[in-house]
Every structure is written in structure tokens, then in C-alpha cells.
N, C-alpha and C positions, 0 to 999 in steps of 0.2 A: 365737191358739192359747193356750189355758191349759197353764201347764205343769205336765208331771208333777213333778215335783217341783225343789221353790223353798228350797233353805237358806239362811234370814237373818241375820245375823251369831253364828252359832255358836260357843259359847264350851262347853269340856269341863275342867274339874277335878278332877285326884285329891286327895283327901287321905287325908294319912297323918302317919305318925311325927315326918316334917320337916318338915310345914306341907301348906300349898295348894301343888300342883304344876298348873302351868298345862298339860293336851296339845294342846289346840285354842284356835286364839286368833283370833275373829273370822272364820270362812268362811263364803265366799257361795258357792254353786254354783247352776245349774239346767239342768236337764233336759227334755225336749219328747219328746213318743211318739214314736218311730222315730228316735231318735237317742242315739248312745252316748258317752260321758264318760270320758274316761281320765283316773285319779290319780298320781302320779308321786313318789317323793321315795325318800331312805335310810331305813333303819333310824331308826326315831323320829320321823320329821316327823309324825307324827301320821295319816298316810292310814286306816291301820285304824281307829281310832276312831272318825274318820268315817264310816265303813263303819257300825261296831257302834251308833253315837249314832244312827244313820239310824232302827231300828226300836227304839230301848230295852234293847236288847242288853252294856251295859255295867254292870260290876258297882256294887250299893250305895255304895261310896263316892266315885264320878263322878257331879259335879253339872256339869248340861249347860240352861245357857238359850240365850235366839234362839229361832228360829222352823225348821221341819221341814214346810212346807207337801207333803204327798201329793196329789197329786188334790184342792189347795183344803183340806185338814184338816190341822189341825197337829198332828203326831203325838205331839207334848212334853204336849198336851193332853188327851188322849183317855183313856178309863178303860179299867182292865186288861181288860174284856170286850170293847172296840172295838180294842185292841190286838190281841189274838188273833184276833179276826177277819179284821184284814188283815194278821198274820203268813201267810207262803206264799201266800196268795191275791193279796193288795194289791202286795207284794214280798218277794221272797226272796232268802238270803243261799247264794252257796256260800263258805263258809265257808275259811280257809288254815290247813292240818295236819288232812287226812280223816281220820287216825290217830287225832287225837283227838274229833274232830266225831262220830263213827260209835260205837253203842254195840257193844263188844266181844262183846255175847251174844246178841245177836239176828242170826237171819240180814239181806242185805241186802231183802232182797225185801219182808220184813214197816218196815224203814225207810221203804224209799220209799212202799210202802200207806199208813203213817200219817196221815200229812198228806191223804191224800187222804180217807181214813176220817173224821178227825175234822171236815173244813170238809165233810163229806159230799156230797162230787165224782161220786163211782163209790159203787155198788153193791155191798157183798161181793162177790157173784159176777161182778163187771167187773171187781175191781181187779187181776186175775192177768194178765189182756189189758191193763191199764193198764200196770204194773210190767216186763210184756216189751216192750212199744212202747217206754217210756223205756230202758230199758236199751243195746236195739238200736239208739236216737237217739244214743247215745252210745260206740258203738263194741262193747259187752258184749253177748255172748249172751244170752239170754233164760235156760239153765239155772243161768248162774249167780246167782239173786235164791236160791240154796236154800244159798248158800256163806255162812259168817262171815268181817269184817273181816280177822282173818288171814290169810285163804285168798288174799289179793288183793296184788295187787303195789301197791305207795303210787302209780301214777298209775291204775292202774283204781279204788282205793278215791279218789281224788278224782273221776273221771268215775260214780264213785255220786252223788257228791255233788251232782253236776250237774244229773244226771237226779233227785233230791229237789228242788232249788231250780225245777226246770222242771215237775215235778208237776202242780200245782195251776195252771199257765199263768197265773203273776203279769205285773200289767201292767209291775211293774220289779223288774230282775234286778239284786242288789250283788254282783259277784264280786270277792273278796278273793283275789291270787295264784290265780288259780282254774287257770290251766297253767303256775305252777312245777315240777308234779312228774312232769309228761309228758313225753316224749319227744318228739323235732320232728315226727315224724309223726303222732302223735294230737294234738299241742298243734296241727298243722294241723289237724286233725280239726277238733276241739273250739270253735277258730275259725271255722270257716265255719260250722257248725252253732249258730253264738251269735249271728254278723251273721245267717246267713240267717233265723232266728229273729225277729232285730230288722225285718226287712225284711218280711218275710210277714205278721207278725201287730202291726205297731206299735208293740211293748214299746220300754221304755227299758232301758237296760245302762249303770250305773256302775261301771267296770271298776278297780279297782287293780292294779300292775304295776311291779315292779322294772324289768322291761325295757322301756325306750321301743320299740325295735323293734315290739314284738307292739302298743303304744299306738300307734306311727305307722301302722301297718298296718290298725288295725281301728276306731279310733274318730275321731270325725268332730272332738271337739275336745279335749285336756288342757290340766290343770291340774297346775301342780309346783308340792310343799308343802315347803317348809322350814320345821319350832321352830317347828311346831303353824299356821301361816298357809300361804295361798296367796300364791307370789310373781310366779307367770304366767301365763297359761292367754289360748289360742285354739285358732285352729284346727290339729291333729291335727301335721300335716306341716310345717306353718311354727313350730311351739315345741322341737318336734324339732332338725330339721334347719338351723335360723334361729331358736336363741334371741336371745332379748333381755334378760335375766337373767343377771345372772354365775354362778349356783348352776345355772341352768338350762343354762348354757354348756356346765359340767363336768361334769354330769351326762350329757349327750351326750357330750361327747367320751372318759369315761371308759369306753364300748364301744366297739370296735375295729371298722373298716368294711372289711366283705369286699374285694378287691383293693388296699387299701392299705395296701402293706408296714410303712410307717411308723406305721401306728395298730395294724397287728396285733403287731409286735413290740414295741414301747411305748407301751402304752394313755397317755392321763395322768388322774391320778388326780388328786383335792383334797387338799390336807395337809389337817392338823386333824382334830377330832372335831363333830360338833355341840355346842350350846351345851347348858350345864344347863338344862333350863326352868325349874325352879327358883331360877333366878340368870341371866339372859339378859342379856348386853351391852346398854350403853345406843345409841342411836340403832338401827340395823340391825343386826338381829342376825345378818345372815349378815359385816359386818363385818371379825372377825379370821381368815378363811377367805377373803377377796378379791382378786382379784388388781388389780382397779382401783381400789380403795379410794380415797374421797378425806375431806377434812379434814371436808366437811360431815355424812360419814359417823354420823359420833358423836352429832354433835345432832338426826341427822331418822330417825325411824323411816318409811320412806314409805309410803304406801299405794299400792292397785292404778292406775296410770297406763296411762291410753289410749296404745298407741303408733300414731304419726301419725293421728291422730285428722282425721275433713272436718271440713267450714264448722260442722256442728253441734255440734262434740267429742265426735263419736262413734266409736270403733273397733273392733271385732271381735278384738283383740289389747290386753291389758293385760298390764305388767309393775311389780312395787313395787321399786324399782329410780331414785335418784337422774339417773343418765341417762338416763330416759325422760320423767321429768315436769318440771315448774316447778323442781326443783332440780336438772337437769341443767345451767340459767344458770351455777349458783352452783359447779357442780362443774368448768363448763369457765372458769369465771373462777379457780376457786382453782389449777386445773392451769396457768394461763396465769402467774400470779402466781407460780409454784412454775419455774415455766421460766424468766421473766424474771429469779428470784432467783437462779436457777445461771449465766445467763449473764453479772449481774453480778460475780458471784463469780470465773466464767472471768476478766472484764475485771480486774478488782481483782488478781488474781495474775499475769497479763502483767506 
């Protein structure tokens, strides 16, 4: 099966005032028709970028090489007329902050038409029957397509936004936070109406998501990003609930799990902050934020490692993560050597 979309080692730079800032550093993702992708990580790991570098969506002074395979075309490649072509048709974005996605002066009704008007989908006279279908798809009356942005509560003006990205029935959907601003009842909505989506019609759905919960629930594999890289990604409910990553450890356990007293009344958190991209620790840069940190730390930045890989060295689960690969040896010899050291120590003060 060709996949729908194939990203080759993607690299994203800002520049600015203080130099090259690195946001994306080397990711690889892919995607298959009828299968959805959950992104994972804090503030800063770079998820949205990826999102925005997917379709060209990131401002003039982001320089983004690698490869963006669509449907077999590399999208890095393509000229601004082939660009807009498969903007909303090829894939579509819904976008995170509707408040500011939405133009403040037009009604909603004549938004979602657009897209449909310009890839010339619908008919003038269809798009009004189009615009109340979508609407309805997505929880909203149909009379309200005659309301402005204001008029809208911040999780229906994102469920506009939905119904825009779903428009023009792209074969892949990037949702950015697309049910932070909902409510649990429509963000269940919203949910089932995006798998069932993916399931009827084949589309791909790359989901990003603060919350793993709504990622374990819905997508079939993520991926957690730390300082601009991927540092784990399988399948859906075993990265979740059975990381293999120390960033990925904390990052679950930092949501509190329903019936258990102990996680709802103190979550635990990660100290630290992420790293400057602009100045990143040497070896691994999740390093000064690890709780199992070891010596070999400093010197090996790893890359993505098979975990328990068969006879072929193959796995369905990767982690970049010294205790998963080749320098997990070196990590459980240095913790061995590190033990050995204290119990001499113990012997020597007897």
C-alpha cells in the first residue's frame, strides 16, 4: 500500500535576531489511508510546525528541507499553483485558536462556501445545501452559517472550523488541538464524527493533542515529540499507557487516572523546562530533565530504536532512548560499575 503521506527526515529553521533556531530536527512519520496518527509532546516540542511544514503553511523565515511525500509528490517541491490545488482538497488543516483562524467580518456560512467555490466543488446554487450539511455534521444548526465569529461560543467557532477542513472531503485531515476548546460532550461528538469519517470514507487523520487520553482513544498509532524530534511512537495504547521513553513516561503520568486517588490528588509532574533549541544539551537532550539518566547520557544523542525488535530487527515500537538500543549495554554496565563503586565505598568505611 502506498502511503498517504511519507515525511523524510524533516528539518524546520527559524531565523531571526539570535541566529538559526532549530524547531524540527530530523522527523520521520507516515501515514496509510484509513489510519490516524496522534502527535504528542509540551509546549514547544515542535508538533505544530509539523502540522504547518506539512502543507507550506509556515511563515517566510522557516527553512524546511527533507522530503513531504503526499500521495507520491513532495510537497516542498511543488509550484504555488500545484500547492493550492491540493490545499483543502488534497489535505486540510483545522487549524488551533478559531478565534483567530476565522475572519472576524464575514459571516460563517460564506467561510465554509469558500473553499468550496474556489476548488469549484459545488455550484453557487448547491453550496447553501452544502454549508448546512457541514454544519449539521458537526453539531450547529444550519441557521447559524448567517451568524459572525463573535456570535459563536470559542468551541462552536472551532466546530466551524472543522466543518471548513471537512468541506472539500480532503483525503488527509491535519488536526491541530482541534478539541481543546470543546466541551466533553461535543469533543465526544467531534470524535466520533472524525474516526467515523476516517472509517467510511479512507481518509488519513494526523491528529495533535496535548491530551494523550483523546490520542489513546482515537488513533491507532502516536508519536511523542520532544526539542523539535521524535522520541517514541507505536502503537496508540501501548506508548500511552506502556511508555518506553522517560519523556514519554512523564508525560502520562502527568494526567491523573480516573479511580486512582493517588494520581488524582498528586499528579507528578517533570521539573525543568525544555531545552533552548537554540543551545540544546550535548548528547540527549531530554538529559537534564531525566530521572534515569546515565553517564553515557552526555555523549550519545540516540536515535529511534526498535523496541524488542524479531529475528529481522524489526518492531512496530521505537524509542530514542539509551535503554532501548545498543547503548542500553553500556548504560546497564555503567549503572553496574556505579553500584559496585558504592558498595566498595560501603566496605572501605566498615
Amino acid at each position: 500500500m502506498t502511503s498517504l503521506l511519507d515525511v523524510r527526515n524533516l528539518h524546520v529553521t527559524y531565523s531571526g535576531s539570535v541566529g538559526d533556531v532549530p524547531a524540527v530536527r530530523g522527523v520521520d512519520l507516515s501515514l496509510n489511508p484509513g489510519d490516524t496518527l496522534g502527535v504528542a509532546g509540551e509546549s514547544g516540542s515542535g508538533k505544530s510546525t509539523v502540522a504547518l511544514a506539512l502543507l507550506r503553511l509556515l511563515p517566510a523565515n522557516a527553512k524546511v528541507t527533507g522530503q513531504i511525500m503526499l500521495e507520491g509528490e513532495d510537497v516542498l517541491q511543488m509550484k504555488w499553483g500545484r500547492l493550492r490545488a491540493v490545499r483543502w482538497v488534497g489535505a486540510s488543516v483545522v487549524f488551533q485558536g478559531a478565534m483567530h483562524s476565522l475572519n472576524p467580518v464575514k459571516r460563517i456560512g460564506d467561510q465554509i462556501a469558500e473553499p468550496l467555490l474556489i476548488h469549484e466543488l459545488a455550484k453557487p446554487d448547491q453550496v447553501g445545501a452544502r454549508v448546512a450539511e457541514l454544519l449539521e455534521q458537526v453539531g450547529l444548526p444550519a441557521s447559524r452559517r448567517q451568524d459572525y465569529p463573535h456570535q459563536l461560543s470559542g468551541g462552536q467557532r472551532q466546530r466551524v472550523m472543522i466543518a471548513m477542513a471537512l468541506a472539500c472531503e480532503p483525503r488527509l485531515i491535519i488536526a491541530d488541538e482541534a478539541t481543546t476548546a470543546l466541551d466533553v460532550m461535543i469533543q465526544a461528538q467531534i470524535l466520533n464524527l472524525l474516526e467515523r469519517l476516517v472509517e467510511e470514507t479512507g481518509i488519513g487523520m494526523l491528529m495533535i493533542s496535548h491530551d494523550l487520553s483523546v490520542l489513546a482513544a482515537t488513533c491507532d498509532r502516536v508519536a511523542v515529540m520532544y526539542a523539535g524530534r521524535i522520541v517514541e511512537q507505536g502503537p496508540a495504547k501501548q506508548v500511552v499507557h506502556e511508555p518506553a521513553h522517560p519523556y514519554a513516561s512523564a508525560l502520562s503520568a502527568a494526567f491523573p487516572k480516573i479511580g486512582d486517588p493517588a494520581s488524582r490528588l498528586a499528579p507528578r509532574g517533570l521539573p525543568g523546562d525544555p531545552p533552548d533549541p537554540a543551545n540544546p544539551p550535548s548528547g540527549c537532550v531530554f538529559r537534564p530533565r531525566c530521572a534515569v539518566v546515565e553517564t553515557v547520557c552526555a555523549a550519545v544523542d540516540p536515535p529511534l530504536w526498535p523496541l524488542r525488535p524479531d529475528r529481522n530487527g524489526d518492531s512496530d515500537r521505537h524509542a530514542a532512548c539509551v535503554h532501548v538500543g545498543p547503548g542500553a549495554e553500556a548504560a546497564e554496565q555503567g549503572r553496574s560499575s556505579s553500584s559496585g563503586s558504592s558498595s566498595s565505598a560501603e566496605e572501605t568505611s566498615r
